[in-house]
N, C-alpha and C positions, 0 to 999 in steps of 0.2 A: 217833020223830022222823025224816021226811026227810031228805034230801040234796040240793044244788041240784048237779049234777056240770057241770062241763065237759069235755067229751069227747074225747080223741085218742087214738091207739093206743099204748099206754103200759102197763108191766105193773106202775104203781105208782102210787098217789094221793097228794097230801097234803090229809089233812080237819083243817078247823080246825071245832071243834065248840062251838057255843053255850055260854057261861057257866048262862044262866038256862034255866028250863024252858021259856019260850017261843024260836023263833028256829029256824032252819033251820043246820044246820051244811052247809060250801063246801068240795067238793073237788075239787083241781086235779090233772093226770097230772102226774106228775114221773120220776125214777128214783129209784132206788136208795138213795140220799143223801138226798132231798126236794129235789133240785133243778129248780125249775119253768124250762122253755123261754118266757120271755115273748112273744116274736116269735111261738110256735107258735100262743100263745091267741087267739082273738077278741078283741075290744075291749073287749065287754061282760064274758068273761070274766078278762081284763089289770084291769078298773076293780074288780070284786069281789075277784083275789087280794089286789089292792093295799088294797082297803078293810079286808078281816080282818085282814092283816098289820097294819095301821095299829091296828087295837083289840084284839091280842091282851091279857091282861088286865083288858082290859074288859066287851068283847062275848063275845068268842072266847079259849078257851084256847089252849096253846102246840099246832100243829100236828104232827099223827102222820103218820107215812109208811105205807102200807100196802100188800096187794096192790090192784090194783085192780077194783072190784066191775063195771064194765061192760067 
């Protein structure tokens, strides 16, 4: 399964990964913590963190912090 990434120079993501088999899981740079810079991100990608966060549970499980793959 893919990854939709939003991109910044960050040595950490948070991936919020699809509940169901279909779906694209969303990762966002954050640090250390999982704390995303909103101001940093695009618009587009501000309206996607916002959207997973809004359906964890549903769509998306609970958000991992990791290193970051790009």
């Amino acid at each position: 399964m893919g990854a939709l990434q939003h991109h910044t120079s960050a040595g950490f993501e948070l991936r919020f990964d699809p509940l169901g088999k279909s779906g694209q899981a969303l990762c966002f740079p954050c640090d250390a913590h999982g704390k995303v810079d909103l101001n940093a991100l695009s618009e587009r990608a501000r309206c996607d963190y916002l959207f997973a966060r809004a359906l964890i549970g549903r769509d998306f499980g609970r958000p991992a912090v990791g290193p970051s793959a790009g």
